[in-house]
Gaussian input, Z-matrix of N, CA and C with variables (Angstrom, degrees):
# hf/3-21g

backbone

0 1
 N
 C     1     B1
 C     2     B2     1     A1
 N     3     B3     2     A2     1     D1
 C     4     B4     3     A3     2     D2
 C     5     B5     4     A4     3     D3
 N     6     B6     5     A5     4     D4
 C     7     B7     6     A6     5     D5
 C     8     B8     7     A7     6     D6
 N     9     B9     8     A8     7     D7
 C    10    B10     9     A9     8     D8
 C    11    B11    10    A10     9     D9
 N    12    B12    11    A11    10    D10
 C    13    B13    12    A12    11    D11
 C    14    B14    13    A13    12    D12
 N    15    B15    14    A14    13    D13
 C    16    B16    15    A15    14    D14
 C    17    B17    16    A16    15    D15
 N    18    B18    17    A17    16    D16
 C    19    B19    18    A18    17    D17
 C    20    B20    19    A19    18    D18
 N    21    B21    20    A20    19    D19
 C    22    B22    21    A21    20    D20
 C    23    B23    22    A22    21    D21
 N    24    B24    23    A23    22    D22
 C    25    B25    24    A24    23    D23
 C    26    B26    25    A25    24    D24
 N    27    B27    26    A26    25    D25
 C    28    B28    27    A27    26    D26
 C    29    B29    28    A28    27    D27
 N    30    B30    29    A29    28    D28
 C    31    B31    30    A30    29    D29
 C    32    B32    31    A31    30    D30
 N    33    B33    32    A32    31    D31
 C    34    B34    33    A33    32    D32
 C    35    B35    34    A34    33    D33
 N    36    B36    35    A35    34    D34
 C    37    B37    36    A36    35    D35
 C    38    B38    37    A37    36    D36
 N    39    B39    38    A38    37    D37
 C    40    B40    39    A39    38    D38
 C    41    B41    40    A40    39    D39
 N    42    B42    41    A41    40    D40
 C    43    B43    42    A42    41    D41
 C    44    B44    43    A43    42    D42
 N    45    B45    44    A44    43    D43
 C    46    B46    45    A45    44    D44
 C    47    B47    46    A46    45    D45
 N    48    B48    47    A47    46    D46
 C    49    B49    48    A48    47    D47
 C    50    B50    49    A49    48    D48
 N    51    B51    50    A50    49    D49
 C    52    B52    51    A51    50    D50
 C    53    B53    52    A52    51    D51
 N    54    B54    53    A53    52    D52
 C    55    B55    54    A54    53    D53
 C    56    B56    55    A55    54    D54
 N    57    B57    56    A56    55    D55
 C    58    B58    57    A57    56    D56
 C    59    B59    58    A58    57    D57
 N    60    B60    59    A59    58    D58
 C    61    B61    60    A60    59    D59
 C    62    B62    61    A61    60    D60
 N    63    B63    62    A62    61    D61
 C    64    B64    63    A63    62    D62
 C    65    B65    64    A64    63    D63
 N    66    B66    65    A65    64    D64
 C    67    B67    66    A66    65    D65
 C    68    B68    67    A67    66    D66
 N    69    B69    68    A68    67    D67
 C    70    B70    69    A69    68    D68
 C    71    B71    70    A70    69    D69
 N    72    B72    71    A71    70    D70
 C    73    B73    72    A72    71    D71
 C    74    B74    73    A73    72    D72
 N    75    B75    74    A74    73    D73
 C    76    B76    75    A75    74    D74
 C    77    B77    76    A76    75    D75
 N    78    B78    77    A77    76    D76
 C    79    B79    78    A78    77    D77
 C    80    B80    79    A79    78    D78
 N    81    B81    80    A80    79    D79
 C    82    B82    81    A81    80    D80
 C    83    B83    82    A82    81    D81
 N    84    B84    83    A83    82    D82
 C    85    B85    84    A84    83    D83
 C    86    B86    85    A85    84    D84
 N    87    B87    86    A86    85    D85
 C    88    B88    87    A87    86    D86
 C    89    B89    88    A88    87    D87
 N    90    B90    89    A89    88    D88
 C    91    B91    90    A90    89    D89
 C    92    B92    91    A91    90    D90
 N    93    B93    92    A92    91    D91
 C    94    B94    93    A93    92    D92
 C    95    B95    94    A94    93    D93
 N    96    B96    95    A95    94    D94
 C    97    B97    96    A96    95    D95
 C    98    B98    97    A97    96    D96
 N    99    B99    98    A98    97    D97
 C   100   B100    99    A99    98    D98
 C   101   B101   100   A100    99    D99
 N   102   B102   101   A101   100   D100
 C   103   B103   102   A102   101   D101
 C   104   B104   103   A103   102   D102
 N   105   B105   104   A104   103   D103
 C   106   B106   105   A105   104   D104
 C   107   B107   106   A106   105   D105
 N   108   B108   107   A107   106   D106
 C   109   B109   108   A108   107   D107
 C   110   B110   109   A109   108   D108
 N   111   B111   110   A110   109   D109
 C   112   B112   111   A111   110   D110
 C   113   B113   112   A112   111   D111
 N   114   B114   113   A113   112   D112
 C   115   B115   114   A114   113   D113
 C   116   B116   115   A115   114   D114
 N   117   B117   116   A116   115   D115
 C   118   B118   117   A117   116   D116
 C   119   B119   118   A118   117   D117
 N   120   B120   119   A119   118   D118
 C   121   B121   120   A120   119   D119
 C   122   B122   121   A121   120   D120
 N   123   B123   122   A122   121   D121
 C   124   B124   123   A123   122   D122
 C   125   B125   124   A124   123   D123
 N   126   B126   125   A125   124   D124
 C   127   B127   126   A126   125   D125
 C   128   B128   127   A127   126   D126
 N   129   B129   128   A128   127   D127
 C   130   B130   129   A129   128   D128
 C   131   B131   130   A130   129   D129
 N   132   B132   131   A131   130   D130
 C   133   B133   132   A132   131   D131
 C   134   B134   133   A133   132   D132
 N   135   B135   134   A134   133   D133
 C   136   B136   135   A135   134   D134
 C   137   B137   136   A136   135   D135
 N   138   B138   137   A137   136   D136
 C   139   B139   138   A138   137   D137
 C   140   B140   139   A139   138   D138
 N   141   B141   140   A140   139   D139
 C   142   B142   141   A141   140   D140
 C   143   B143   142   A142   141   D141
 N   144   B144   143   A143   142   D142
 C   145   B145   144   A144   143   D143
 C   146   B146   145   A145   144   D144
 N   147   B147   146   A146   145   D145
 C   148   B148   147   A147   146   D146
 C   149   B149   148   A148   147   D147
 N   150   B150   149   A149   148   D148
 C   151   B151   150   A150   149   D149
 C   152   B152   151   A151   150   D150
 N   153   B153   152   A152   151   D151
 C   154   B154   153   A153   152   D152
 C   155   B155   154   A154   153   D153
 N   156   B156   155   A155   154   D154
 C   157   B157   156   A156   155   D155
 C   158   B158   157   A157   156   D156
 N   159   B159   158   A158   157   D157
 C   160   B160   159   A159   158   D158
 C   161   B161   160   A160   159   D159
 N   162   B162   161   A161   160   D160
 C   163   B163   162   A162   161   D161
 C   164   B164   163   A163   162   D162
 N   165   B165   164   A164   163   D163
 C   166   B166   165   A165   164   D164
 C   167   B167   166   A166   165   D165
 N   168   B168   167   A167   166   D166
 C   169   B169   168   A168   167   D167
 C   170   B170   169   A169   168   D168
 N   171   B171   170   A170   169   D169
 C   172   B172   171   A171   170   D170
 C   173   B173   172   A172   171   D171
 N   174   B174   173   A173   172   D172
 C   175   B175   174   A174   173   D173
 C   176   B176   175   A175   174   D174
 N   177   B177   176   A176   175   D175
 C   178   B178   177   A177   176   D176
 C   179   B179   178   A178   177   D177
 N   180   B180   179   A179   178   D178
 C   181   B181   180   A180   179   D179
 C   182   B182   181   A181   180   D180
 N   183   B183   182   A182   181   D181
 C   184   B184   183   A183   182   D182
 C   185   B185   184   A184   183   D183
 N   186   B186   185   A185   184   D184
 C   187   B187   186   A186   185   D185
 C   188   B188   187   A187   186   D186
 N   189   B189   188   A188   187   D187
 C   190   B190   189   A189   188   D188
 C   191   B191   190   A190   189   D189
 N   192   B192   191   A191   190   D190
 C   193   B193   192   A192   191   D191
 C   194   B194   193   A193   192   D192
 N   195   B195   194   A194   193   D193
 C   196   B196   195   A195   194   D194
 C   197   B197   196   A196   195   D195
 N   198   B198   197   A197   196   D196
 C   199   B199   198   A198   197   D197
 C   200   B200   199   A199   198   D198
 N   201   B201   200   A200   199   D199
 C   202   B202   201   A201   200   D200
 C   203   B203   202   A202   201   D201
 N   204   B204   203   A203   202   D202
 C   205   B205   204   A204   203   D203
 C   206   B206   205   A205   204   D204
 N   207   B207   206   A206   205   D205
 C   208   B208   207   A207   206   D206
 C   209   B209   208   A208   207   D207
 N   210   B210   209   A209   208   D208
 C   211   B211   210   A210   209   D209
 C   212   B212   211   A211   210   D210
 N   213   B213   212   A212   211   D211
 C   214   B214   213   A213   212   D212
 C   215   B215   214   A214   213   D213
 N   216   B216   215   A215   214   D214
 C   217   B217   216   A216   215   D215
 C   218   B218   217   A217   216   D216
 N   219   B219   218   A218   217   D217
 C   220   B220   219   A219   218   D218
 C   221   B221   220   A220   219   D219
 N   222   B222   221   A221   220   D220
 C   223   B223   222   A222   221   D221
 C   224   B224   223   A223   222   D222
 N   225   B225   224   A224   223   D223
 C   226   B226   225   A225   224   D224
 C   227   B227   226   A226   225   D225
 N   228   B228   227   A227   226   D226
 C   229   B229   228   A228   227   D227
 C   230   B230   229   A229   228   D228
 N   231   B231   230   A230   229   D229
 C   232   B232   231   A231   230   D230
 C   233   B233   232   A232   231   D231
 N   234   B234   233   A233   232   D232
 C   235   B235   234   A234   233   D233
 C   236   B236   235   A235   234   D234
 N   237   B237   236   A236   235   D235
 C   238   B238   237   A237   236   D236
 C   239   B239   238   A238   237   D237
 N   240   B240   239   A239   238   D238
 C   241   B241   240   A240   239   D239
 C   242   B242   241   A241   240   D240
 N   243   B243   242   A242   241   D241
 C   244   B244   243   A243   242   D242
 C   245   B245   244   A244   243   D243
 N   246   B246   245   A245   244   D244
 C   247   B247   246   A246   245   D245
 C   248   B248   247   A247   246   D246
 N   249   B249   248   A248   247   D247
 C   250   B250   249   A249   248   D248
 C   251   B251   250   A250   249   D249
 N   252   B252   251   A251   250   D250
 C   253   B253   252   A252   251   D251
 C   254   B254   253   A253   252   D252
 N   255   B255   254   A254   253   D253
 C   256   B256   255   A255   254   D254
 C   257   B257   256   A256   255   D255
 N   258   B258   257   A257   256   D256
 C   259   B259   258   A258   257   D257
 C   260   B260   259   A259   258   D258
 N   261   B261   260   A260   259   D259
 C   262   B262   261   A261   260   D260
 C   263   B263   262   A262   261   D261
 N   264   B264   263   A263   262   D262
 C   265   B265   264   A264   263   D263
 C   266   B266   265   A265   264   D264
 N   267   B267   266   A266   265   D265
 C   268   B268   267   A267   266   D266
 C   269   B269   268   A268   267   D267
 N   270   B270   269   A269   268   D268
 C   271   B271   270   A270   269   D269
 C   272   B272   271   A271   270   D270

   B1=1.4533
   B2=1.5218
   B3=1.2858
   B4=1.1426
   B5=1.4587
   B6=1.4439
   B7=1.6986
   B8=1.5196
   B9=1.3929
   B10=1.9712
   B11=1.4513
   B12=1.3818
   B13=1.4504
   B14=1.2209
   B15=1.8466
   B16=1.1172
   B17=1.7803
   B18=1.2021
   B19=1.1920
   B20=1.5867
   B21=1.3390
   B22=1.7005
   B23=1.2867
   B24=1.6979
   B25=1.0240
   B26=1.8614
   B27=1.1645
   B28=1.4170
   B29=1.6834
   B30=1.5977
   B31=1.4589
   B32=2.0378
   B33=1.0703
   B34=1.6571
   B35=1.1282
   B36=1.7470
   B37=1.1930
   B38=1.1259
   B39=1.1622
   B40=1.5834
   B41=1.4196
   B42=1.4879
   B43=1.4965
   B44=1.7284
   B45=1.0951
   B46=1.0416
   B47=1.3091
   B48=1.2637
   B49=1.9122
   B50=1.5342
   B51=1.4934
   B52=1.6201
   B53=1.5918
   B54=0.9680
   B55=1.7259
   B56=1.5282
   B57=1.1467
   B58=1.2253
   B59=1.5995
   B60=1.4103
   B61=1.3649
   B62=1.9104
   B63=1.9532
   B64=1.5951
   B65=1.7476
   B66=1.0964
   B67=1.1068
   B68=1.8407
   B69=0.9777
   B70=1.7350
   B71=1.5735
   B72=1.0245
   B73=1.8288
   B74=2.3876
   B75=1.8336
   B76=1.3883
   B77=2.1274
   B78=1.9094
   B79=1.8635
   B80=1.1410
   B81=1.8771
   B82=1.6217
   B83=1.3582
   B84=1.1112
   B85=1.6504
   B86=1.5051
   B87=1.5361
   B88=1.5105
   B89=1.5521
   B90=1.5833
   B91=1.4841
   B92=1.6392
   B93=1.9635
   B94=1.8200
   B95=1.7941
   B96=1.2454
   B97=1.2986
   B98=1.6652
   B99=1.3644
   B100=1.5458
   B101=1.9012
   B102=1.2085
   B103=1.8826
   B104=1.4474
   B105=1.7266
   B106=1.3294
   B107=1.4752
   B108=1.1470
   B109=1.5078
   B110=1.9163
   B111=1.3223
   B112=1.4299
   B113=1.5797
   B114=1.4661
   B115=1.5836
   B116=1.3446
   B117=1.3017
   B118=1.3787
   B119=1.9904
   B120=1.0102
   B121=1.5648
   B122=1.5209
   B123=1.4217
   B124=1.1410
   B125=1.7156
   B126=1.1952
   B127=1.7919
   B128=1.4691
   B129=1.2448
   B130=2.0297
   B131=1.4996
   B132=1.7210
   B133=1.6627
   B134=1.4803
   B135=1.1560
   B136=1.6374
   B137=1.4896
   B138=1.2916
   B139=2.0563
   B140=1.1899
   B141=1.5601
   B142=1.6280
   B143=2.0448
   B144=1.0370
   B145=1.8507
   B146=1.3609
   B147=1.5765
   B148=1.5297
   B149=1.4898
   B150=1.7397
   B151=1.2191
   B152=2.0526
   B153=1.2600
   B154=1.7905
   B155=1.4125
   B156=0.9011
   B157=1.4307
   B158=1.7777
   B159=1.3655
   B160=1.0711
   B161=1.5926
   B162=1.1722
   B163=1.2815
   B164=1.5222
   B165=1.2981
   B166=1.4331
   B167=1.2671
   B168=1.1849
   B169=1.4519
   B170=2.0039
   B171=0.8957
   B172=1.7666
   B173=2.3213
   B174=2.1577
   B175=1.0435
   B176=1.1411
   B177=2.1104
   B178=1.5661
   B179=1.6813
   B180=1.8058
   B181=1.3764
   B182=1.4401
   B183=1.6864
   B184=1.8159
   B185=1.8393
   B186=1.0066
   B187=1.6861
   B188=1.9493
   B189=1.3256
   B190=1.7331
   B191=2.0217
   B192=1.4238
   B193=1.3978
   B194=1.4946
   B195=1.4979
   B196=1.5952
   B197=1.4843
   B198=1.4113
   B199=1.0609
   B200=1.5365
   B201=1.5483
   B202=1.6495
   B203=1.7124
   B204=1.6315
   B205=1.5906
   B206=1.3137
   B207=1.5781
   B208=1.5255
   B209=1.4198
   B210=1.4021
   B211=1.4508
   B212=1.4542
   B213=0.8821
   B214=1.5518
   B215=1.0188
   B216=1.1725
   B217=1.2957
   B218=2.0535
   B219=1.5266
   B220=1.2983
   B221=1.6230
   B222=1.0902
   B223=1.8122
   B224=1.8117
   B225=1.1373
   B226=2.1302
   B227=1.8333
   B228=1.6817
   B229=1.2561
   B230=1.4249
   B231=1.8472
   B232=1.3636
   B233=1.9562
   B234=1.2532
   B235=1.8237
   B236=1.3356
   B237=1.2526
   B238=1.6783
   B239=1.8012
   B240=1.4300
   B241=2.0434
   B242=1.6651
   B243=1.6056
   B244=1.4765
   B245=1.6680
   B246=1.1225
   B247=1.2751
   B248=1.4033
   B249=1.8538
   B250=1.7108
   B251=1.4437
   B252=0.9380
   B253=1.9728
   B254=1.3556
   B255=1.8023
   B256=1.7217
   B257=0.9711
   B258=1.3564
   B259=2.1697
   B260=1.1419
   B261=1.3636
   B262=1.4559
   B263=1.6512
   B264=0.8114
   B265=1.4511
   B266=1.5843
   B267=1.1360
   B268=1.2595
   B269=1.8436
   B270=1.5077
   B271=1.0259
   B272=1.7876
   A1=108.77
   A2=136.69
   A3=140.02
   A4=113.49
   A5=98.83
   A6=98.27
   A7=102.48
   A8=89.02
   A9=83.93
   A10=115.91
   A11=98.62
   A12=128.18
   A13=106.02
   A14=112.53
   A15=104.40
   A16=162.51
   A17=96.41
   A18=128.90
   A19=117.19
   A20=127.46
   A21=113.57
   A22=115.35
   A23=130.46
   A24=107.58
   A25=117.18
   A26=96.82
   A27=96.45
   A28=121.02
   A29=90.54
   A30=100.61
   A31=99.23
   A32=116.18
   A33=115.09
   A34=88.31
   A35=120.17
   A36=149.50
   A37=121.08
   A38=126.33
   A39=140.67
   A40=109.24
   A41=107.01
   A42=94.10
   A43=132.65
   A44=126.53
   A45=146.63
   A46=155.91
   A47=160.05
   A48=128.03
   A49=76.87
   A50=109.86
   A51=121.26
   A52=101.73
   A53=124.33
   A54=113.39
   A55=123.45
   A56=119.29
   A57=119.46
   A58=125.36
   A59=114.85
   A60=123.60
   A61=104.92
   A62=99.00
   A63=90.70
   A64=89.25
   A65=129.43
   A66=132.68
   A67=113.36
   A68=98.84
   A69=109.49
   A70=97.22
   A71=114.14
   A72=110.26
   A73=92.36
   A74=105.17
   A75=95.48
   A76=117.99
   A77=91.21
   A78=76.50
   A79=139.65
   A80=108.67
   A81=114.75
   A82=107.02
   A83=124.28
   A84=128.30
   A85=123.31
   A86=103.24
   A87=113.10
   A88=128.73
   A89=101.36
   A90=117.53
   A91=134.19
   A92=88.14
   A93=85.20
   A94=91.93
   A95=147.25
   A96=157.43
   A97=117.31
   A98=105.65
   A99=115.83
   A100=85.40
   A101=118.28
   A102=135.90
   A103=83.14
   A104=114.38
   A105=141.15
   A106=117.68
   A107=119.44
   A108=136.29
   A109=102.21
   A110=100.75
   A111=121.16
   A112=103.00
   A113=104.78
   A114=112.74
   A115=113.80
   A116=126.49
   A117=137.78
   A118=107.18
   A119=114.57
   A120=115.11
   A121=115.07
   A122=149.58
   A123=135.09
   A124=110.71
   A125=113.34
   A126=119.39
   A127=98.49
   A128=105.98
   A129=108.72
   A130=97.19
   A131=95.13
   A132=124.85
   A133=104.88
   A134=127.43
   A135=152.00
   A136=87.17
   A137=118.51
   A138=125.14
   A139=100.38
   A140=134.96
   A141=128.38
   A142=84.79
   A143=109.07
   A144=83.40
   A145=113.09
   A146=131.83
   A147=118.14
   A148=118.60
   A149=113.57
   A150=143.33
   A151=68.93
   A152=91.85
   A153=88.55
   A154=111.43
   A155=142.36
   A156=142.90
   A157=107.01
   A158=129.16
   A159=112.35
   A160=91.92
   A161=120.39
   A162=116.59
   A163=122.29
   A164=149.43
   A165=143.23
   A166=106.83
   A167=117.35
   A168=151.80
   A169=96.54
   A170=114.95
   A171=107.26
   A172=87.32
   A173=106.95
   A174=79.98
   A175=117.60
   A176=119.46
   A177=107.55
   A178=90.99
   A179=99.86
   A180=123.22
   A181=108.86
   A182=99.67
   A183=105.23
   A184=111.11
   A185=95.60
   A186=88.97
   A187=116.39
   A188=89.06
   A189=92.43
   A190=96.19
   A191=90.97
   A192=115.66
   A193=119.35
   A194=99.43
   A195=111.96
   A196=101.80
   A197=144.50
   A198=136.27
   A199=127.19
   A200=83.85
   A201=102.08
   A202=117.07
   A203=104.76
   A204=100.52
   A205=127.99
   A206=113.55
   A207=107.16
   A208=93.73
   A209=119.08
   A210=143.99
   A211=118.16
   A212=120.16
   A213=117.26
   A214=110.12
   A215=127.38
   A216=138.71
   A217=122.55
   A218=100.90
   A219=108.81
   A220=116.62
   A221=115.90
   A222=127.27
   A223=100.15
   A224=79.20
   A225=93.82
   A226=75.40
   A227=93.32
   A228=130.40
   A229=86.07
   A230=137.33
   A231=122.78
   A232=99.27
   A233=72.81
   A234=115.99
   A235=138.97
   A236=95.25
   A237=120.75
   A238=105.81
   A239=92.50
   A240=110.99
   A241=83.86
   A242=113.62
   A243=105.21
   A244=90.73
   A245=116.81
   A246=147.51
   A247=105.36
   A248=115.32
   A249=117.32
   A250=112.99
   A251=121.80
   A252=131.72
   A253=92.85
   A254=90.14
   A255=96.53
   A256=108.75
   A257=111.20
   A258=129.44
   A259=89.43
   A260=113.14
   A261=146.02
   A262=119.26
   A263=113.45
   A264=138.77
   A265=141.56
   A266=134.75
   A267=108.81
   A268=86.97
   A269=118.66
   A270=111.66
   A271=115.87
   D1=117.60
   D2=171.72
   D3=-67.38
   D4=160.28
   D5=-176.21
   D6=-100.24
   D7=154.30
   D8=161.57
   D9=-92.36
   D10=168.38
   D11=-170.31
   D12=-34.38
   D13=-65.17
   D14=165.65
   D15=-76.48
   D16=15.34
   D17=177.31
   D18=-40.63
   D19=108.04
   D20=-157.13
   D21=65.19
   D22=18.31
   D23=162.47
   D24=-86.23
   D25=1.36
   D26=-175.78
   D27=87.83
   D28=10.00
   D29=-173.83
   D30=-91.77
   D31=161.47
   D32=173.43
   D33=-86.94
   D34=167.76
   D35=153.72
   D36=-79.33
   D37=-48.32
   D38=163.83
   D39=-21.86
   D40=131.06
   D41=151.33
   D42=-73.97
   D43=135.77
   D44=172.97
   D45=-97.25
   D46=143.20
   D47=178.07
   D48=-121.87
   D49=-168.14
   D50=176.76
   D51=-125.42
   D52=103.39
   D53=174.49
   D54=-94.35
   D55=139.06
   D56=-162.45
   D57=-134.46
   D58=71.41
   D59=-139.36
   D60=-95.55
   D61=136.74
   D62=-146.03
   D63=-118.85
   D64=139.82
   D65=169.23
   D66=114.17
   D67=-121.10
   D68=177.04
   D69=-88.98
   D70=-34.24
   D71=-155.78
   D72=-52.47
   D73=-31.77
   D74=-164.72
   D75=-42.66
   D76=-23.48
   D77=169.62
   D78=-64.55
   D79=9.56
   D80=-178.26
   D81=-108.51
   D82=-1.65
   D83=163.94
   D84=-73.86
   D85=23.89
   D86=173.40
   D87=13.29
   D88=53.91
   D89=-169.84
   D90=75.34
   D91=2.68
   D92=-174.47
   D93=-76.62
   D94=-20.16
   D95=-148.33
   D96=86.62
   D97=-135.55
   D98=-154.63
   D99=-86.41
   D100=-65.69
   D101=-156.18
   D102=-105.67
   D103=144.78
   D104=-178.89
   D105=176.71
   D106=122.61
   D107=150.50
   D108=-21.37
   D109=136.68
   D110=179.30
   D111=-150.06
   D112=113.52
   D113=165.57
   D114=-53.99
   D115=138.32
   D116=-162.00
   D117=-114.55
   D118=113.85
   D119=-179.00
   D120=-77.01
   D121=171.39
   D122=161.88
   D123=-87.18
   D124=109.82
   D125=172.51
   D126=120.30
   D127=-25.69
   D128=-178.29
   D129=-50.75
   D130=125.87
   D131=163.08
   D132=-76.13
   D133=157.50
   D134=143.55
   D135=-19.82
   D136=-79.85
   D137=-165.84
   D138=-47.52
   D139=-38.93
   D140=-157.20
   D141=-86.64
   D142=-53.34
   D143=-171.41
   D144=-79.16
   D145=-10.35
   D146=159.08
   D147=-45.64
   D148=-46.78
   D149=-129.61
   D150=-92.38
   D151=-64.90
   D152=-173.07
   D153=-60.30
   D154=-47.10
   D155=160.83
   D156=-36.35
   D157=-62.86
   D158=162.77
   D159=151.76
   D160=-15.09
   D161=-163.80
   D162=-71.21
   D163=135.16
   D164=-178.80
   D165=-94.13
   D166=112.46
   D167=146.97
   D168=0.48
   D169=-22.20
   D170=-160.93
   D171=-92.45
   D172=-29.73
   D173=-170.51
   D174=-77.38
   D175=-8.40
   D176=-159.08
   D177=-82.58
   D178=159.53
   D179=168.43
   D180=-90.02
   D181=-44.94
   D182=-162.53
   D183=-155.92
   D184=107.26
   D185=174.45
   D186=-107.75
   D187=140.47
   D188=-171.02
   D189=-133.50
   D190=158.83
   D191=179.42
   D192=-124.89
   D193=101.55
   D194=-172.78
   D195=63.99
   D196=25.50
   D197=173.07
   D198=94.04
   D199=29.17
   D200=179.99
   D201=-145.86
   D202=96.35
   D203=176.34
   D204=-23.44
   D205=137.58
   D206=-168.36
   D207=-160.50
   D208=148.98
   D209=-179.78
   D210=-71.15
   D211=150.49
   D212=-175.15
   D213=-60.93
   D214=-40.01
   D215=-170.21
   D216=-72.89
   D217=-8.27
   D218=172.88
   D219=-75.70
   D220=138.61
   D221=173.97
   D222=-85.52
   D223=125.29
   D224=179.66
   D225=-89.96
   D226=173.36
   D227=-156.92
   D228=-115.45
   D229=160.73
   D230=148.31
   D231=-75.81
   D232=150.65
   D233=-165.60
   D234=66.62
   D235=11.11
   D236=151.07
   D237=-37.98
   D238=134.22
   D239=164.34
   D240=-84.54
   D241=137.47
   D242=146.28
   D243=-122.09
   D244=153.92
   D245=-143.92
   D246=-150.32
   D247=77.71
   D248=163.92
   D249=-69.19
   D250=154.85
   D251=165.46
   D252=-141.13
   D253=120.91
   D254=152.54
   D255=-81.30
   D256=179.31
   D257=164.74
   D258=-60.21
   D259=152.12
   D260=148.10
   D261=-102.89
   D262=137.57
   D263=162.16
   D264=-84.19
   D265=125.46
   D266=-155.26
   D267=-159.92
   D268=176.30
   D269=-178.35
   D270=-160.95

C-alpha cells in the first residue's frame, strides 16, 4: 500500500474546518487561542460545532464561511475558515 503525499507531514487526516473566533467569543477557545483546527462530523451545521465548542448562540453576532455570511444551519466542507463575530459595542 503506498503512502500518501502527506504522510509525516504533520498534517491530521481527520476531517477538519479552521475556526477563528474574533472579539470576546476568544474565551471559548479553551487556550487553543484566537484560529484552531476543529474536527468536522459528517452533516454537522456551523450551530452543532459552536454548540460543541461551547459557545451560546445569544454571544455570536455573525458567522461566515471562507468569507461569506452563513446561517447556522449551513454544513462547512473540511477546510472551510469558519469565522464567529461577536457584537461589538461602541458608544
Amino acid at each position: 500500500m503506498a503512502l500518501s503525499s502527506r504522510a509525516g507531514s504533520g498534517q491530521e487526516s481527520q476531517e477538519s474546518v479552521r475556526v477563528r473566533l474574533f472579539g470576546e467569543l476568544v474565551r471559548f477557545a479553551a487556550g487553543r487561542g484566537y484560529e484552531f483546527e476543529w474536527p468536522l462530523a459528517t452533516g454537522q451545521t456551523v450551530a452543532d460545532i459552536l454548540a460543541a465548542i461551547g459557545i451560546p448562540e445569544a454571544e455570536v453576532w455573525m458567522v461566515a464561511i471562507n468569507g461569506t455570511k452563513v446561517p447556522g444551519t449551513t454544513q462547512p466542507r473540511a477546510g472551510d475558515q469558519l469565522m464567529v463575530f461577536s457584537p461589538v459595542g461602541g458608544g
